[in-house]
C-alpha positions in Angstrom: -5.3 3.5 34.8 -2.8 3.5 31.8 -4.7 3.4 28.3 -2.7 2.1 25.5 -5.6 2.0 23.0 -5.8 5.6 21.8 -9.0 6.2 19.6 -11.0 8.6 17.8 -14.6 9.2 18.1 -16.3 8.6 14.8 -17.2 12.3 14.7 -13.8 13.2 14.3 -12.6 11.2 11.0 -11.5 13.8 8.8 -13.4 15.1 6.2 -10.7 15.9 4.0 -8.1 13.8 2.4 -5.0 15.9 2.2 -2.8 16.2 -1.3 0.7 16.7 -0.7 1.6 17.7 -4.4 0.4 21.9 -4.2 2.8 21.5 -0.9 6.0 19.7 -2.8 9.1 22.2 -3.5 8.7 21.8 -6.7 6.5 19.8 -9.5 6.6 16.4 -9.4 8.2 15.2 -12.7 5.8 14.5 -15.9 4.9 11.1 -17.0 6.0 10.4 -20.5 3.1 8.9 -22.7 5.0 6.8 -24.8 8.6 6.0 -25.4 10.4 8.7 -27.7 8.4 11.2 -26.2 8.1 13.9 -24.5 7.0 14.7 -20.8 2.9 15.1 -20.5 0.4 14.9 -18.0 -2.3 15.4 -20.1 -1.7 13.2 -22.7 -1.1 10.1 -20.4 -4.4 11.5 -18.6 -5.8 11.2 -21.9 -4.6 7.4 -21.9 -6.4 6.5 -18.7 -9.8 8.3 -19.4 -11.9 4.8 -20.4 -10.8 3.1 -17.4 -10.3 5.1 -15.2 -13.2 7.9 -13.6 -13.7 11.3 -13.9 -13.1 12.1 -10.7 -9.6 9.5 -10.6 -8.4 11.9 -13.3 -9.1 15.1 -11.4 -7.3 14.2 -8.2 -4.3 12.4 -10.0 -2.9 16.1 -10.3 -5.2 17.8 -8.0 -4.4 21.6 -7.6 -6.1 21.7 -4.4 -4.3 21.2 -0.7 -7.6 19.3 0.4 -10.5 17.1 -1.3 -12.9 16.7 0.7 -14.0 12.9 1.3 -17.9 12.4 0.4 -20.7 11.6 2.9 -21.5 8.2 1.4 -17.6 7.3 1.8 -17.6 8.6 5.0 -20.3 6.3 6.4 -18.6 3.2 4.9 -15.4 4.2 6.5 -17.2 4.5 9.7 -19.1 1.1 9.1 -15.8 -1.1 8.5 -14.1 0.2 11.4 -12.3 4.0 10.9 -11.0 5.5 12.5 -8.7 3.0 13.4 -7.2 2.4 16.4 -3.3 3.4 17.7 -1.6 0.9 20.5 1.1 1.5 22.4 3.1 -1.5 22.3 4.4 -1.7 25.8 5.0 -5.4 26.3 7.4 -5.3 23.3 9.1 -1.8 24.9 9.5 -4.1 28.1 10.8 -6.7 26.1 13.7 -4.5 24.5 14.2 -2.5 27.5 13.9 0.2 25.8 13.3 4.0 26.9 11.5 4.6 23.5 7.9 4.5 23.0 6.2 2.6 19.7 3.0 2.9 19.0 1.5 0.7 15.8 -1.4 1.8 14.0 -3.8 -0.5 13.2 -4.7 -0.7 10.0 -4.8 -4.8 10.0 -7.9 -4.3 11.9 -10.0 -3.4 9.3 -12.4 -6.1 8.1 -11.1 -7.7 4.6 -7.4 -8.0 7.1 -5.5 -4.5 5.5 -5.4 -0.5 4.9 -6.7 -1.4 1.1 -10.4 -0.7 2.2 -9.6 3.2 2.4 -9.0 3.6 -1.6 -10.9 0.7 -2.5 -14.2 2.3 -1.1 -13.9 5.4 -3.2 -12.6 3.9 -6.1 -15.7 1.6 -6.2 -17.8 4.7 -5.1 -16.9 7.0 -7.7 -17.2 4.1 -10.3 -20.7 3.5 -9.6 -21.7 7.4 -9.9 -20.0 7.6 -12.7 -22.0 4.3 -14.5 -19.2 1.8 -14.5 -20.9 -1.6 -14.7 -18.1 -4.0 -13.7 -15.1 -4.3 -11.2 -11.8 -5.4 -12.7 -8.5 -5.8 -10.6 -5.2 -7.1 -9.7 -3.8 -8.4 -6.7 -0.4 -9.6 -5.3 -1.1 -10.6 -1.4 -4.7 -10.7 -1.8 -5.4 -7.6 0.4 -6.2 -5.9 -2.7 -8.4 -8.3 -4.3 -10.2 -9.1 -1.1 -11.0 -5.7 -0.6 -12.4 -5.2 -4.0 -14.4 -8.4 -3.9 -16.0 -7.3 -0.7 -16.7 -3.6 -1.6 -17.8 -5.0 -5.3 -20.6 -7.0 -3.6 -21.5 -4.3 -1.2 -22.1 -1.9 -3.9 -23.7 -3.9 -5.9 -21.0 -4.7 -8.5 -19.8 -8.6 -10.0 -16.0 -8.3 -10.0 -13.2 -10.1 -11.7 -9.9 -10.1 -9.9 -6.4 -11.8 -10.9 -3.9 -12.7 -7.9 0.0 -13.2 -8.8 0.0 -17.3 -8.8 2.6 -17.6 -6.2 0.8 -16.2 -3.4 -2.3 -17.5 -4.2 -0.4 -20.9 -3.9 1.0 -19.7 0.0 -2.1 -18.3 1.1 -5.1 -19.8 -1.0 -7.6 -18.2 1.6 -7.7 -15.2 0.2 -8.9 -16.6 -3.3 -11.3 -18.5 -1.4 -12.8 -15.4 0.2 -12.7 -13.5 -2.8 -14.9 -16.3 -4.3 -17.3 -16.3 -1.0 -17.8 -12.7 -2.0 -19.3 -13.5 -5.0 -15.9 -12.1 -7.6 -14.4 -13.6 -9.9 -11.1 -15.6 -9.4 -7.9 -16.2 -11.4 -4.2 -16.9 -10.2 -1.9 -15.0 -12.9 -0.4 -15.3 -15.4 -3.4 -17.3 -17.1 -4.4 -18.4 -20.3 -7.7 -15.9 -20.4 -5.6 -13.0 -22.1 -2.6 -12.5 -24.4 0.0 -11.3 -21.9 -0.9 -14.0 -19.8 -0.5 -16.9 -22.0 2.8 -15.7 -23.2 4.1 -16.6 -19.7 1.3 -19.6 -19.2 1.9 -21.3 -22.2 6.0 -21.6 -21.2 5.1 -22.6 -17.8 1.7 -23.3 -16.2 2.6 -22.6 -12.8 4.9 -19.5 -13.3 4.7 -17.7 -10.5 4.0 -14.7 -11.3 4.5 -11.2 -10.3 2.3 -7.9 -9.7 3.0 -6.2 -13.4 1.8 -9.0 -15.6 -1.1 -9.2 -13.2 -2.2 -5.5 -13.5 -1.6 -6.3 -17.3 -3.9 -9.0 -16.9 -6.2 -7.5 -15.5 -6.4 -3.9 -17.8 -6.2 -6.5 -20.7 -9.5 -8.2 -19.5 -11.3 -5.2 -19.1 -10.2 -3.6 -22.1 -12.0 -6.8 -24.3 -14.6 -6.6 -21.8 -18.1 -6.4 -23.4 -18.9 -4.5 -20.1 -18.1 -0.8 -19.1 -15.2 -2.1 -16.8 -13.7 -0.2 -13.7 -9.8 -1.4 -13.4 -9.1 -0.6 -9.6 -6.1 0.9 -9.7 -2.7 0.0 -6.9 -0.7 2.2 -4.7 1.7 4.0 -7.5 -1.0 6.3 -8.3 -1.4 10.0 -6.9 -5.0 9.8 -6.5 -4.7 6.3 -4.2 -2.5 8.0 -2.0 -4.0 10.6 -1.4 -6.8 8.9 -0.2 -4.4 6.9 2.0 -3.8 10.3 4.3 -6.9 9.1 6.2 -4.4 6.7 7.8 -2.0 9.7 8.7 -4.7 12.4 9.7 -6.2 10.1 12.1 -2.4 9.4 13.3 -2.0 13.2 14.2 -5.3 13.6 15.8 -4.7 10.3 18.0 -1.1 11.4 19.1 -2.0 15.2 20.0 -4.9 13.9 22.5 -1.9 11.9 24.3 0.5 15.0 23.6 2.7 13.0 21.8 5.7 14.2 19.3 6.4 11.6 16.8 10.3 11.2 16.4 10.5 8.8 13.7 7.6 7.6 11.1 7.8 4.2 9.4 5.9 2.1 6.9 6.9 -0.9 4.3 6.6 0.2 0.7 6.0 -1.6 -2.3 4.5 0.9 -4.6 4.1 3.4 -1.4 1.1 4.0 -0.5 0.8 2.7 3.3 3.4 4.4 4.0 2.9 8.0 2.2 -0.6 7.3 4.1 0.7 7.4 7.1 4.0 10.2 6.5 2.3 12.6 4.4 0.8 14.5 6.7 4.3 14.5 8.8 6.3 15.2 5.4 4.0 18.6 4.7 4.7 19.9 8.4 8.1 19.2 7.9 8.2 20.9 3.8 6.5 23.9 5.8 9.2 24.0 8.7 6.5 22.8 11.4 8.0 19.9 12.3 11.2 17.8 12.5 10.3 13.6 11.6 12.0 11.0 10.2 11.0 8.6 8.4 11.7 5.4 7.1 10.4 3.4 4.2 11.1 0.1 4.7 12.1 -3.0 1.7 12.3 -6.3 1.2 16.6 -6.7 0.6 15.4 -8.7 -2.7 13.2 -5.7 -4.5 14.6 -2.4 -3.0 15.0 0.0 -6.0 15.5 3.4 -4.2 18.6 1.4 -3.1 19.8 -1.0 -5.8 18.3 1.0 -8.6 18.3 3.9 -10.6 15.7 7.7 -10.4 15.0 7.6 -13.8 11.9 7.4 -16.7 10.7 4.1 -16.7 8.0 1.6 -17.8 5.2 -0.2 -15.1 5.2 -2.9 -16.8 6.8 -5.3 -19.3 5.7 -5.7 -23.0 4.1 -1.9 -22.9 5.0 1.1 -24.9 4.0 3.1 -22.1 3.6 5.3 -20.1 6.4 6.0 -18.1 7.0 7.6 -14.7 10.1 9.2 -13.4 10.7 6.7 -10.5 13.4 4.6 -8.5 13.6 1.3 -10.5 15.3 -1.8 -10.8 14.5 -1.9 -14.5 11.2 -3.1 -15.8 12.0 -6.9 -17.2 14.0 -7.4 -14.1 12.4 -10.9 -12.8 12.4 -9.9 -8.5 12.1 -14.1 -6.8 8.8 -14.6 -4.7 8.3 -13.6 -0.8 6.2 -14.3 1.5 5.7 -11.1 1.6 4.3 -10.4 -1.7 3.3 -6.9 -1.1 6.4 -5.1 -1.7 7.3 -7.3 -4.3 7.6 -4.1 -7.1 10.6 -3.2 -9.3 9.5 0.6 -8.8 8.3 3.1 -6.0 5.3 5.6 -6.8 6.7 9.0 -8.3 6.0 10.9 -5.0 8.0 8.6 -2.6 11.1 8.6 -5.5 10.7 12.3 -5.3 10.4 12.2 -1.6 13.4 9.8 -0.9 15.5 11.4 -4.3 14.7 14.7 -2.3 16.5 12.6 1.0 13.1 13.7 2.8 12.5 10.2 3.2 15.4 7.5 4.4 15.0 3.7 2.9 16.1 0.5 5.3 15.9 -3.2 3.7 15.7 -6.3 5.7 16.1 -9.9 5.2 13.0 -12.2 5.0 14.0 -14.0 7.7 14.8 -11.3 10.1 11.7 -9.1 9.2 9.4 -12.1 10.1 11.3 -13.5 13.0 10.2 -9.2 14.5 6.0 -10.0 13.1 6.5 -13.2 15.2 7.9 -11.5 18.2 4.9 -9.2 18.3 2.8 -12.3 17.9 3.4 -13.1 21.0 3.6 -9.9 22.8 1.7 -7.7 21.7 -1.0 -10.8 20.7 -1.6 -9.4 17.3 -0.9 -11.6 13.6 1.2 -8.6 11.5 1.1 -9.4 7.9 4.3 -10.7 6.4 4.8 -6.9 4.8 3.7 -5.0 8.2 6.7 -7.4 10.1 9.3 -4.9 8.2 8.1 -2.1 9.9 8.5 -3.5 12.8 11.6 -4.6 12.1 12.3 -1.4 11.5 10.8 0.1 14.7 12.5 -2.3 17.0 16.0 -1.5 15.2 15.1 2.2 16.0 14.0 1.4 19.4 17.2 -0.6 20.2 19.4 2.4 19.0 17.2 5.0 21.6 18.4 2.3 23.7 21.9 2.8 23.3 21.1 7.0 23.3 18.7 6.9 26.4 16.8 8.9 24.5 12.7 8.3 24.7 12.2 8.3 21.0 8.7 8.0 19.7 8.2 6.0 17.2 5.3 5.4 15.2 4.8 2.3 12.9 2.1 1.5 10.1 0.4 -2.6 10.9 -0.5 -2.0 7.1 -2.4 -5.5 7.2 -3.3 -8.6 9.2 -1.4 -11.8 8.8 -3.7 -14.7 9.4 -3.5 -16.2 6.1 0.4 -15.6 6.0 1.0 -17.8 8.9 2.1 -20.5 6.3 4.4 -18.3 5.2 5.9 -17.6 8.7 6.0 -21.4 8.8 7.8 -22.1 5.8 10.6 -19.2 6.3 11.2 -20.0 10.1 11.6 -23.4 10.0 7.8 -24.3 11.6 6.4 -26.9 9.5 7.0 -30.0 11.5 
């Protein structure tokens, strides 16, 4: 018999989370803390310290290879469902006629729908050792939120969580089960802080976008009369590294099949699904033990490693700072809502800029249309719901399964299902012509 679900015992998660930076050629560049100034970790470090924890600080810039993940995370990754499982999609090989072989791995089957759970748990960890009394964060899609809202609860914590307007409008589910959770709720931008009303007060239904949200939310906390934790999204360091888990688990699951991977990809937004899942790949390959490729994969309307500029810039509108060197399409640059809200950022996290600057790492962009039309296709193959963002990596990996087609060469290909797309089936709907 032919298995095409390859898992992991739970005694073999890793323990470690594995830092790529020690491992890079050379430094990654210095944010600046301010504009007019000079490069400095340790001043924009100094920035972050009442939001963000101890720990968060230490492994932004870790010196160390490996931090080692603690026992009370590693139960709760074990209780929501890590390691997660890899599937050979063989239906959809069929279906392309393809010699290749794709594998997805299933991060959408975690149980708040996305691979958010494996920072969100540590974050929310760390920020109860460390006496935090409340949960602050932002949201685009609503993985992020729900996540928060359900590890809030669990832990003990109330939470307050703002979700970019226009997605909350195409999937209002996600709201609905942040409030079942007990958090919070408020579509941004709102009239409960200063940067929101500046849009609010113009238009009540902007839509929104994921920098004034974070802005929202760090505004919030900031006039909080509680000890607030801001949960912080996928640009940062420290929440990729805790992403490797995805990655790690990848290399474990393929070596008991003796699988090669041939080509690696992920969606990005900020980056972190996908450095999740490459990192571990892209420090073989930095050490000369391995020869990948891999492919980060954009919306066509927000792709800045493509349409923008590697250069110092801003997170977020209406700020003084700090700024990261980074691929950008320019911070007041308005990017028009997608289904696919996800990868909706003007920026990429400084290690995949570095990474893709460094050409370690190619970038592809796709058309709405087409990326979803591939999540539908796998709907009904391989009998799975792909969030909007996880249908460009497939997108991706059928594109690079139809070119092994033309080769005859039996490519493996690896692709990251970074979340579940039940509540984006409206979505689906509205962009492929469904809704009668």
């Amino acid at each position: 018999m032919i298995f095409d679900r390859i898992t992991l015992p739970v005694n073999e998660i890793p323990k470690f989370w594995l830092n790529i930076l020690p491992s890079l050629p050379e430094p990654l560049p210095d944010p600046i803390p301010k504009i007019g100034e000079k490069p400095c970790r340790e001043k924009v470090l100094k920035m972050f310290e009442s939001s963000w924890t101890k720990e968060a600080l230490w492994q932004e810039y870790a010196p160390v290879a490996r931090v080692r993940v603690p026992d009370e995370v590693l139960e709760y990754y074990i209780r929501v469902g890590r390691p997660t499982p890899l599937y050979r999609a063989r239906r959809l090989e069929e279906y392309l006629r393809t010699p290749a072989r794709i594998y997805f791995k299933r991060e959408d089957m975690l149980p708040t729908g996305s691979f958010k759970l494996n920072t969100i748990i540590p974050q929310i960890y760390y920020a109860k050792k460390e006496g935090f009394e409340f949960i602050v964060s932002s949201t685009g899609a609503g993985q992020t939120g729900s996540a928060v809202a359900a590890v809030a609860r669990a832990m003990g914590f109330k939470a307050k969580i703002f979700m970019v307007r226009s997605k909350y409008k195409s999937a209002p589910l996600r709201g609905t089960f942040m409030k079942l959770c007990g958090a919070e709720f408020t579509p941004s931008p709102s009239p409960e802080t200063e940067i929101g009303r500046k849009y609010y007060s113009v238009n009540p239904e902007h839509p929104g976008d994921l920098e004034i949200c974070a802005k929202e939310a760090a505004e919030w906390a900031q006039k909080s009369k509680f000890k607030a934790y801001v949960v912080k999204g996928s640009f940062f360091n420290f929440v990729i590294l805790h992403q490797t888990i995805i990655g790690l688990e990848v290399k474990k699951q393929l070596e008991t099949i003796d699988e090669t991977p041939d080509v690696l990809i992920g969606c990005v937004g900020a980056g972190s699904n996908f450095l999740g899942l490459t990192l571990p790949f892209v420090h073989d390959v930095i050490k000369g033990k391995g020869n990948y490729k891999f492919i980060a994969v954009r919306s066509d309307v927000c792709a800045p490693e493509i349409n923008g500029e590697y250069r110092y810039d801003l997170l977020a509108p209406d700020t003084e700072g700090p700024l990261y060197k980074m691929y950008t399409l320019g911070v007041t640059t308005e990017v028009p809502p997608i289904i696919a809200e996800g990868l909706r950022h003007h920026f990429s996290s400084p290690i995949l800029s570095y990474l893709v600057n460094k050409k370690i790492v190619k970038v592809v962009a796709y058309k709405e249309k087409e990326a979803l039309k591939a999540g539908a296709l796998v709907m009904g193959l391989e009998n799975f719901i792909p969030a909007a963002e996880s249908s460009y990596a497939i997108k991706a990996a059928i594109d690079e399964a139809l070119k092994a087609k033309e080769t005859g060469e039996e490519k493996v290909i690896v692709a990251n299902i970074s979340g579940n797309g039940f509540l984006d089936l409206a979505g689906y709907a509205q962009v492929l012509g469904l809704e009668k």
